[in-house]
VEXDREN-2710 file (C-alpha; in Angstrom, 1 decimal):
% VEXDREN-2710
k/r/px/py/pz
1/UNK/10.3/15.9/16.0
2/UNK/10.3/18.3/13.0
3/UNK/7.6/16.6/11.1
4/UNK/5.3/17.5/13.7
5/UNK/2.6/19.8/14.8
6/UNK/2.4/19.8/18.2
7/UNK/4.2/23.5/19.0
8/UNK/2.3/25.7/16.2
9/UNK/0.7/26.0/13.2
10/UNK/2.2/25.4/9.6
11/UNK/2.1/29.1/8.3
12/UNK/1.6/28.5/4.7
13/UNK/-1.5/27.1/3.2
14/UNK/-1.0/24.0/1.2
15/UNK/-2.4/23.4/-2.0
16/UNK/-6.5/23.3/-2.3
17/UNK/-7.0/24.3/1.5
18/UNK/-7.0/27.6/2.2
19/UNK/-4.8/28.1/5.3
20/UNK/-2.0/26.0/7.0
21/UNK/-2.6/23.1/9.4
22/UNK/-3.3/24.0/13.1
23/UNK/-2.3/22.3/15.6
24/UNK/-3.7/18.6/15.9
25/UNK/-6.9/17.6/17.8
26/UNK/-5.4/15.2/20.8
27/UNK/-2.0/17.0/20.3
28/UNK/-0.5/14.9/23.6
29/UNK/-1.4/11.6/21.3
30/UNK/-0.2/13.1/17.9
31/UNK/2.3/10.7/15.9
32/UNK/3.4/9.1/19.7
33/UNK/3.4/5.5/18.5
34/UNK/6.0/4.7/16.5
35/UNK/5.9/2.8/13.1
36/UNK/8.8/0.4/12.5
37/UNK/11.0/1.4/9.4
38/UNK/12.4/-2.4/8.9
39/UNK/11.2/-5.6/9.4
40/UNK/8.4/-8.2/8.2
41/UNK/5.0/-7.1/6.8
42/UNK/3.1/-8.3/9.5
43/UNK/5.2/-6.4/12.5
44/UNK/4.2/-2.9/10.5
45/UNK/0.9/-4.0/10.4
46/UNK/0.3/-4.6/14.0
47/UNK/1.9/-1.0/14.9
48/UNK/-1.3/0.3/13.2
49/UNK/-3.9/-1.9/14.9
50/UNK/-5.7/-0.1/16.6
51/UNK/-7.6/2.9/15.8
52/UNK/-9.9/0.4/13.7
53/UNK/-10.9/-1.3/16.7
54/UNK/-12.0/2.0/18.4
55/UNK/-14.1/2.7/15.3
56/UNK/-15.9/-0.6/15.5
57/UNK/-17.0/0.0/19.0
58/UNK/-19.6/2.5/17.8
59/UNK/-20.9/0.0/15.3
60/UNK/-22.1/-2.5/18.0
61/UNK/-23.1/0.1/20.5
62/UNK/-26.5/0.0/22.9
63/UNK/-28.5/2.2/20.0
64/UNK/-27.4/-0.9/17.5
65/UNK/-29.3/-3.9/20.3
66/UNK/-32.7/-2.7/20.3
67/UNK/-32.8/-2.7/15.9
68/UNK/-31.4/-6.2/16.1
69/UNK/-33.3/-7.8/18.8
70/UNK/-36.5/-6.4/17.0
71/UNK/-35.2/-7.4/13.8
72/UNK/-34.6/-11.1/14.8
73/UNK/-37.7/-11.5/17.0
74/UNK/-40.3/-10.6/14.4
75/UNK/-38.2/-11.9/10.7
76/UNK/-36.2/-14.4/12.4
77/UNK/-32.7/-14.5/10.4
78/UNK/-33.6/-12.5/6.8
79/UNK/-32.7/-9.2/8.1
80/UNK/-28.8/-10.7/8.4
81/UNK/-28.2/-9.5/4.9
82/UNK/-29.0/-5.6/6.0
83/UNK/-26.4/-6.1/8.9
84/UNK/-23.9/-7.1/6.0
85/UNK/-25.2/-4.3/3.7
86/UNK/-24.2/-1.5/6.1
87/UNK/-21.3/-2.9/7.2
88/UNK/-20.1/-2.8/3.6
89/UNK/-21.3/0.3/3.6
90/UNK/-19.2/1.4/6.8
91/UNK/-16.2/-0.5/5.4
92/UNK/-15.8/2.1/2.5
93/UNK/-16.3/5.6/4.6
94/UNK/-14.4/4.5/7.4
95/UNK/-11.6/3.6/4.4
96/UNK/-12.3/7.7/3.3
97/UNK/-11.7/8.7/6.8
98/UNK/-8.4/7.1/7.6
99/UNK/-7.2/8.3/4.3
100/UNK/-8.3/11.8/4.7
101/UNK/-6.4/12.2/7.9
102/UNK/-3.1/10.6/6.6
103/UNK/-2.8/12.5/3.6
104/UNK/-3.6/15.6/4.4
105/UNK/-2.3/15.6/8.0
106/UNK/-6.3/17.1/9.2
107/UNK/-9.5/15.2/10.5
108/UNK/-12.4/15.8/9.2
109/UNK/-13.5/18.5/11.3
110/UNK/-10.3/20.6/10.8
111/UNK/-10.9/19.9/7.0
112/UNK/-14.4/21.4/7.4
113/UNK/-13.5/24.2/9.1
114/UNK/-10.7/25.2/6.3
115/UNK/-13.3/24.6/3.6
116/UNK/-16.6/25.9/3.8
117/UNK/-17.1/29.3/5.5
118/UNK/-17.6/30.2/9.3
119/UNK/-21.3/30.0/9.5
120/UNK/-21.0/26.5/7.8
121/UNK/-18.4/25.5/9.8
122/UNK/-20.4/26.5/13.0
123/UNK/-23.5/24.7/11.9
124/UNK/-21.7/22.0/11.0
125/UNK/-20.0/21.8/14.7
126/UNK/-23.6/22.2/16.3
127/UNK/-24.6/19.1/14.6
128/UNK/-21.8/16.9/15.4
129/UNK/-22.0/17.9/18.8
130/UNK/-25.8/16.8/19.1
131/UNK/-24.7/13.7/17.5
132/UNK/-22.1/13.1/20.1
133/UNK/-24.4/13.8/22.8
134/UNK/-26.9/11.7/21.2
135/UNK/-25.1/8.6/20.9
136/UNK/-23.4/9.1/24.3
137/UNK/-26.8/9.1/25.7
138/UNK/-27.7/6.1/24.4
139/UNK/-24.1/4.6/25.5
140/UNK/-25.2/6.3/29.4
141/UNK/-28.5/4.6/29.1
142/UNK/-27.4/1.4/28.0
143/UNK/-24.2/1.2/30.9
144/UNK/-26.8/1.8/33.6
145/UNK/-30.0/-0.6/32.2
146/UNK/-26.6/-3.3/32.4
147/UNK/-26.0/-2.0/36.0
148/UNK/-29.2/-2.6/36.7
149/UNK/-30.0/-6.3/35.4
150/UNK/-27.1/-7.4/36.4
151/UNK/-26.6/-6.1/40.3
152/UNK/-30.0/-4.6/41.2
153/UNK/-28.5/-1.0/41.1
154/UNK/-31.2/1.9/40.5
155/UNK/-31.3/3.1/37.0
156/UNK/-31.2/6.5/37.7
157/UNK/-28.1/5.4/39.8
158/UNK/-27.0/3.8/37.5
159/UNK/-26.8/6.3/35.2
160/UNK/-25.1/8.9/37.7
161/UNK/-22.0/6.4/38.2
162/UNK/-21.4/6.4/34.1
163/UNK/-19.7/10.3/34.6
164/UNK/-17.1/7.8/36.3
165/UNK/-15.9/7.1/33.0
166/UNK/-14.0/10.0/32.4
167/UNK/-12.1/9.6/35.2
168/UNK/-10.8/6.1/33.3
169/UNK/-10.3/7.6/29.8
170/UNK/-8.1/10.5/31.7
171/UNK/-6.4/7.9/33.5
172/UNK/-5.6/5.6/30.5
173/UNK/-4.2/8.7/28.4
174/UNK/-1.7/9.9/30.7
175/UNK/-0.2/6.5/30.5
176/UNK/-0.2/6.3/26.5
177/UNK/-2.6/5.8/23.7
178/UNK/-2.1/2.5/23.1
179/UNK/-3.4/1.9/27.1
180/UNK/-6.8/3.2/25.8
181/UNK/-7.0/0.9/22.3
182/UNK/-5.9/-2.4/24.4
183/UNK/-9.1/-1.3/26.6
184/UNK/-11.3/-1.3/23.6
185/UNK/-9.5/-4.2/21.9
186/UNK/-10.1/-6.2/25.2
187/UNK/-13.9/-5.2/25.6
188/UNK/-14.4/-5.7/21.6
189/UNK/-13.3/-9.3/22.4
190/UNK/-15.7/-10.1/25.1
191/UNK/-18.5/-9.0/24.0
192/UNK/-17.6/-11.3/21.5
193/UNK/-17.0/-14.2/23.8
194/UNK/-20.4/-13.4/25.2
195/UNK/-22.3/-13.8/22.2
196/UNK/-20.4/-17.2/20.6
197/UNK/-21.4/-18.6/24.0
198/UNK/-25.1/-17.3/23.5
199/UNK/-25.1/-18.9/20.0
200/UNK/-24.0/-22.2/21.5
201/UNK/-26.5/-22.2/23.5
202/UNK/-29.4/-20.7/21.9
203/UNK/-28.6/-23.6/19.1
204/UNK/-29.7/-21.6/15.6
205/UNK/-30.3/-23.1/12.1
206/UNK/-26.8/-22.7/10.3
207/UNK/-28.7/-23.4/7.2
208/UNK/-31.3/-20.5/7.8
209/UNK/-28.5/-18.3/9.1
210/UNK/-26.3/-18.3/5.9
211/UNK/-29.9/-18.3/3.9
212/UNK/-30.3/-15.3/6.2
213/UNK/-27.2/-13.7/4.7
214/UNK/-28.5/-13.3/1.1
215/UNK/-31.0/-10.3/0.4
216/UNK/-34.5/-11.1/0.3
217/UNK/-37.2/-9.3/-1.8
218/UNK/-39.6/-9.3/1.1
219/UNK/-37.6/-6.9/2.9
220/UNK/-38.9/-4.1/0.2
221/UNK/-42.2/-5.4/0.2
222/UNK/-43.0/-5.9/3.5
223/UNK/-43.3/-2.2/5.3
224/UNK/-42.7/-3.9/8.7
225/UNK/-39.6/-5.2/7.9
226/UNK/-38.3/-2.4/5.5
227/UNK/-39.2/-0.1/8.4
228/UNK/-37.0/-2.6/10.8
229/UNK/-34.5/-2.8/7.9
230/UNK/-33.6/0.9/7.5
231/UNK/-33.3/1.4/11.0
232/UNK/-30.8/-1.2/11.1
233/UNK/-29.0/1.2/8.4
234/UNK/-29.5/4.3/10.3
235/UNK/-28.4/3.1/13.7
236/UNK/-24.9/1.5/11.6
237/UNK/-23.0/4.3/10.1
238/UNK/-22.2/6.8/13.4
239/UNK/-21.3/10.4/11.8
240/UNK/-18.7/11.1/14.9
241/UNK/-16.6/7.9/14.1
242/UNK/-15.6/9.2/10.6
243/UNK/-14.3/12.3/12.9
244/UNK/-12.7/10.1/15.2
245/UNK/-10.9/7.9/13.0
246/UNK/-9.5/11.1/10.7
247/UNK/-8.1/11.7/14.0
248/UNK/-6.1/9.0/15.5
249/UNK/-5.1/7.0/12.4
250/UNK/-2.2/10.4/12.8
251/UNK/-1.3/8.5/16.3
252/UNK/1.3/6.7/14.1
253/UNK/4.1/8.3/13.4
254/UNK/4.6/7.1/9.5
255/UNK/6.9/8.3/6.5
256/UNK/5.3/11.3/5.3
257/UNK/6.9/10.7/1.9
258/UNK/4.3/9.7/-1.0
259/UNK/5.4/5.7/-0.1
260/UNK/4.9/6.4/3.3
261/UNK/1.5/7.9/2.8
262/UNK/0.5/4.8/0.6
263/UNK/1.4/2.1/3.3
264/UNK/-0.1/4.3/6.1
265/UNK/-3.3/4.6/4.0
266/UNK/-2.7/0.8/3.2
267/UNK/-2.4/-0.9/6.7
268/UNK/-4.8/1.4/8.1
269/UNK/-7.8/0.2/5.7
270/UNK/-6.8/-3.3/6.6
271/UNK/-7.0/-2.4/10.4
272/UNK/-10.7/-0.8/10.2
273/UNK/-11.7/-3.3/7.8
274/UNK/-11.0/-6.2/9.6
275/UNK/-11.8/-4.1/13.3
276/UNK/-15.4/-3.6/11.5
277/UNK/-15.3/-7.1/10.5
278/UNK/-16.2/-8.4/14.3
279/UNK/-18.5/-5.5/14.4
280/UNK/-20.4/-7.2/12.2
281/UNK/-20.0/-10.8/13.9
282/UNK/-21.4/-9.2/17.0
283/UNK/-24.4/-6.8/15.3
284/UNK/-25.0/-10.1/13.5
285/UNK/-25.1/-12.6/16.7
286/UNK/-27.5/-10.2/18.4
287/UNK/-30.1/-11.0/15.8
288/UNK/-29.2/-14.5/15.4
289/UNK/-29.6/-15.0/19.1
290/UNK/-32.7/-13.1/19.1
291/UNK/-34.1/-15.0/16.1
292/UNK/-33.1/-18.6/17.7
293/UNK/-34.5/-17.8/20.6
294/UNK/-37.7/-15.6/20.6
295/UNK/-38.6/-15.8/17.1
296/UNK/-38.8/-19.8/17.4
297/UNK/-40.6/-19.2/20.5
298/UNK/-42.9/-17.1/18.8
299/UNK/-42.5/-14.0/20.5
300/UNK/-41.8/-11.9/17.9
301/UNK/-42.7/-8.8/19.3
302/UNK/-39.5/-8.3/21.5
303/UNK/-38.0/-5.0/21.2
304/UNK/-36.4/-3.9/24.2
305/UNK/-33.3/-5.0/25.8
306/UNK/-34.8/-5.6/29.4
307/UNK/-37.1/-7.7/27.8
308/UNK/-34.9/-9.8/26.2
309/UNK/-32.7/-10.0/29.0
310/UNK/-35.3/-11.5/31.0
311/UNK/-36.6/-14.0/29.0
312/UNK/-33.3/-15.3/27.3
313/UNK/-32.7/-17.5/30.2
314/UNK/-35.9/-19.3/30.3
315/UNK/-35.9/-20.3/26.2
316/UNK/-32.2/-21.4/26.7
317/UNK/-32.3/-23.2/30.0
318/UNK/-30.1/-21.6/32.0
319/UNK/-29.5/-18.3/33.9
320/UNK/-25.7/-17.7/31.8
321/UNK/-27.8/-17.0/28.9
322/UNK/-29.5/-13.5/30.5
323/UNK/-26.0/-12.7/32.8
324/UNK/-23.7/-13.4/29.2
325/UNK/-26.1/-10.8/27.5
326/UNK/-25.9/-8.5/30.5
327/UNK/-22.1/-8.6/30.6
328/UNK/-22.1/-7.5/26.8
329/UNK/-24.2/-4.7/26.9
330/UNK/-22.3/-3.3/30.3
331/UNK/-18.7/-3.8/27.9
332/UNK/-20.4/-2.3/25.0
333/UNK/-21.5/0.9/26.7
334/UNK/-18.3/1.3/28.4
335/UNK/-16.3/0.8/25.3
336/UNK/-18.9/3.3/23.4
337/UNK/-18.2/5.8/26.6
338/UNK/-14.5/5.3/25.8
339/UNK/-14.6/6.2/22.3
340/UNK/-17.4/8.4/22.1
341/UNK/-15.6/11.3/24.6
342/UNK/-12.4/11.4/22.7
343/UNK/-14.8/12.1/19.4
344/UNK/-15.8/14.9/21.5
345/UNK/-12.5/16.6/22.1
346/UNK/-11.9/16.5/18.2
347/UNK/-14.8/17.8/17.3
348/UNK/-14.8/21.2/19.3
349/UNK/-10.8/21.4/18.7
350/UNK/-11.4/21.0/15.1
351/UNK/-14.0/22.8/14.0
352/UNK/-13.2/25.4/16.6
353/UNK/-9.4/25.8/16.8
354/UNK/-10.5/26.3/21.1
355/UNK/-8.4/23.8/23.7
356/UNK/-10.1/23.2/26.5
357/UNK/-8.6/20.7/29.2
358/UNK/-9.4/17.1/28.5
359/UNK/-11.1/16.3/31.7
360/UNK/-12.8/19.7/31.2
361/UNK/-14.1/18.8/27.8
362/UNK/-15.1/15.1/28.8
363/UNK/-16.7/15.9/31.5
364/UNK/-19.1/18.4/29.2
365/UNK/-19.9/16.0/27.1
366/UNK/-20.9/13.4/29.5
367/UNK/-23.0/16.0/31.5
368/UNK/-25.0/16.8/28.5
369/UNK/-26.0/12.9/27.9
370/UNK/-26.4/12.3/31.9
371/UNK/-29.0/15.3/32.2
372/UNK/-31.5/14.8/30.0
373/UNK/-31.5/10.5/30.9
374/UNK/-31.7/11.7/34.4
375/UNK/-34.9/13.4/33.9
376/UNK/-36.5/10.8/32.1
377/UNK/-35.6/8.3/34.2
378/UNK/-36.6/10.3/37.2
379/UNK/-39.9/10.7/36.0
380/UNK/-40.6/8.1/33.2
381/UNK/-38.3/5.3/34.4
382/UNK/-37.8/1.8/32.0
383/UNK/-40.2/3.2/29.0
384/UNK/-38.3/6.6/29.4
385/UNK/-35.3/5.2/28.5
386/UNK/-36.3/3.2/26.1
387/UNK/-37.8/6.0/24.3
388/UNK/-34.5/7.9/25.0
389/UNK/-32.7/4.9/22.9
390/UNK/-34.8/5.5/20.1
391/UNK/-35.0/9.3/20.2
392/UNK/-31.1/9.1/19.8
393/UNK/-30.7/6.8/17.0
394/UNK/-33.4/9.7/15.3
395/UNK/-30.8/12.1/15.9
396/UNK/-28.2/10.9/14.7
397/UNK/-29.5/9.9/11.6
398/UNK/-30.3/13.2/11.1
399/UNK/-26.8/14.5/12.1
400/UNK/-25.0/11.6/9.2
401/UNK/-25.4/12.8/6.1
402/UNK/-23.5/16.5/7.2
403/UNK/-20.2/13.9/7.8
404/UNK/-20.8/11.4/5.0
405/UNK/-21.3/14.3/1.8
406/UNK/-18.1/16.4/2.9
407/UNK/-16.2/13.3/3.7
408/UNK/-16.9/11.5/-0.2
409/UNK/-16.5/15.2/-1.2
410/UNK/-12.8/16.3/0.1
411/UNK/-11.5/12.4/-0.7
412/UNK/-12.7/13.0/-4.1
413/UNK/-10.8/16.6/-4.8
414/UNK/-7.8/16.1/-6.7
415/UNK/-6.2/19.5/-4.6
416/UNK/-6.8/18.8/-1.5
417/UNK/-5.5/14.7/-2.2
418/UNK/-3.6/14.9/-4.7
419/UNK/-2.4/11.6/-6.1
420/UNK/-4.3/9.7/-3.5
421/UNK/-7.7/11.2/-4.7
422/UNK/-10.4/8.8/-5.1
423/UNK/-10.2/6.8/-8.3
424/UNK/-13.7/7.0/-10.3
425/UNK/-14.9/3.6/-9.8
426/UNK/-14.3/4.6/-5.4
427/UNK/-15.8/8.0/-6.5
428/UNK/-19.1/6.9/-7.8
429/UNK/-19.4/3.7/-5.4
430/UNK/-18.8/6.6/-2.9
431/UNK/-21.0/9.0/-4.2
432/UNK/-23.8/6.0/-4.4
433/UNK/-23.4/4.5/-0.7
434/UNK/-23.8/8.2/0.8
435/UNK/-26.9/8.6/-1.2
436/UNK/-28.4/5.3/-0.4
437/UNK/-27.8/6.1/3.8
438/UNK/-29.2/9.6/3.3
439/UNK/-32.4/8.1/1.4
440/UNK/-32.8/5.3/3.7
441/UNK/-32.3/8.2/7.1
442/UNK/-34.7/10.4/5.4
443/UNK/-37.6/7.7/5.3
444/UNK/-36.7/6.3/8.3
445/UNK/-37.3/10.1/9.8
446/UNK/-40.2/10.4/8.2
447/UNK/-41.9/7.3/9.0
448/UNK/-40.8/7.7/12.7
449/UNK/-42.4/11.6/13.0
450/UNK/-45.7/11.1/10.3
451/UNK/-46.1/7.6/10.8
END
């Protein structure tokens, strides 16, 4: 294929980046599925679903549960309008990302790496890699409480047979790409089921849930909930899923003319959009469940998953209620696991131009997430982990605004994007949205170290 990358790099530097393309981060995936040149709208559409949907899965992963069960136990259903706020606001940068890998033919690792200097660049890499591990270690911790409520199995067990999952993420990519994104399409859709079953039965107020949906001037001036609120935000936007999806939106094997470019960038904004879309149904059931069940009850100081686990079946009637929740959480750390490895391998290739074997590279990534929950659960067991889950979401809100401000930054530049630079008005909405999560991580930092 002469359009692609996959045997060296391009030797001469393009316009606003200072050296040729390298070789692409998951080079055996690379522009493998094909786009149809004729035919309907919809058929060209459906060759780029996908990617989206892998994107989404780190919007409703284990680190998002424990924000939205304490959000719905102790405010009931006003803290639905924060779930739609970040979403909004992950609507837009995931937009940025699949945009920045499509016209410029980098993620947004390489696209670091070319930009600022090697010192930078390093930094940069040492951050996303903590990130990576930190959000894997919540996906670890959350697989094995799942394993654990649902079949008796040890948690520290539990958390040993997770490193199993690299075995199926190898397995799934020798057989094609589109193996792995039926996976997450398939798990996306029954964690779903899970939850529209848990609403049914949990019975909420559709009046107080829409009410729910509109933004409510007590969540400024309450600090409880503001304090509930941001970390809703925080744990939303995940800094290695703007790498990822840079990435594998260049799976597809578009028309790199300027028209090509522009449906590319087109159908793939519609795929993450709508991919985020059920994100948002399922962030949004967890609190809705949570308020209909324990905030009616008036338990509203539930805040870990075990403990909702436990008591959902009692306050429903039936033992579904707990094993429905328990299946969701198992299919959303295994779907985060999925996801979260593959970020991993772009990450070091981009920022690094190093190629390490896949199963060497997942199998680092998971070790560094299984050690330290080891430990604690050796030692510390259920409020270890616990702790762990919250310990993550810290760092990666610390890790988020190093991806956001490059990301609005090089989509912005008129040489490195030429025509498909960001307009003002996406500019300034842009610029706005990254400095509203970087405000709302920096007191949600400081809150959680001072107090």
């Amino acid at each position: 294929m002469n359009d692609d990358l996959t045997q060296a790099p391009v030797a001469a530097a393009e316009e606003g980046w200072r050296r040729g393309r390298n070789r692409p981060t998951l080079p055996e995936a690379y522009r493998s599925l094909r786009v149809p040149k004729t035919g309907t709208w919809l058929r060209k559409f459906l060759s780029f679903v996908g990617p989206g949907y892998m994107v989404a899965v780190g919007y409703m992963d284990p680190g998002n549960w424990a924000t939205d069960i304490a959000g719905g136990s102790a405010f009931g259903y006003t803290l639905l309008s924060v779930i739609l706020l970040s979403n909004l606001m992950a609507i837009l940068l995931q937009a940025l990302a699949g945009k920045l890998g499509i016209v410029t033919g980098r993620d947004l690792a390489q696209a670091c790496r070319d930009h600022y200097s090697k010192p930078v660049s390093f930094g940069l890499w040492i951050l996303c890699e903590l990130a990576i591990a930190a959000c894997d270690l919540a996906e670890v911790i959350g697989a094995a409480i799942a394993l654990n409520l649902l079949f008796g199995i040890p948690l520290l067990f539990g958390v040993m047979i997770t490193v199993l999952d690299v075995l199926i993420v190898l397995l799934l990519q020798n057989k094609g790409f589109r193996y792995i994104e039926t996976l997450v399409i398939v798990l996306i859709f029954t964690i779903g089921a899970c939850f529209l079953t848990e609403i049914y039965l949990s019975k909420p107020d559709a009046g107080a849930i829409f009410a729910g949906f509109v933004p409510s001037a007590d969540i400024v001036t309450n600090p409880e909930m503001l304090y509930i609120a941001i970390g809703i935000l925080g744990a939303t936007v995940m800094p290695h899923n703007l790498y990822l999806h840079s990435s594998i939106v260049q799976t597809r094997r578009f028309d790199l003319t300027r028209e090509g470019k522009r449906q590319a960038i087109r159908f793939a904004t519609w795929d993450s959009s709508i991919a985020l879309c059920f994100a948002l149904f399922i962030n949004a059931s967890i609190l809705i469940v949570s308020a209909a069940t324990f905030h009616k009850a008036g338990m509203t100081e539930v805040a870990e998953i075990q403990q909702a686990y436990h008591l959902l079946a009692p306050i429903v009637g039936t033992a579904a209620g707990s094993v429905l929740f328990g299946v969701a959480l198992l299919a959303s750390g295994q779907n985060s696991t999925l996801t979260g490895t593959l970020a991993g391998q772009i990450v070091m290739e981009g920022f690094l131009n190093i190629r390490l074997a896949p199963w060497l590279r997942r199998l680092i990534t998971r070790l560094i997430a299984i050690v330290p929950a080891v430990v604690v659960t050796a030692i510390s067991g259920e409020s270890g982990t616990a702790q762990l889950l919250i310990l993550s979401q810290v760092i990666l809100s610390l890790q988020l605004s190093f991806a956001v401000v490059p990301l609005v930054q090089f989509t912005s530049d008129k040489k490195k994007m030429g025509e498909f630079a960001n307009p003002l008005w996406m500019k300034l909405l842009a610029w706005i949205v990254a400095g509203v999560i970087i405000g709302l991580n920096a007191y949600l930092l400081i809150r959680t170290f001072f107090g």
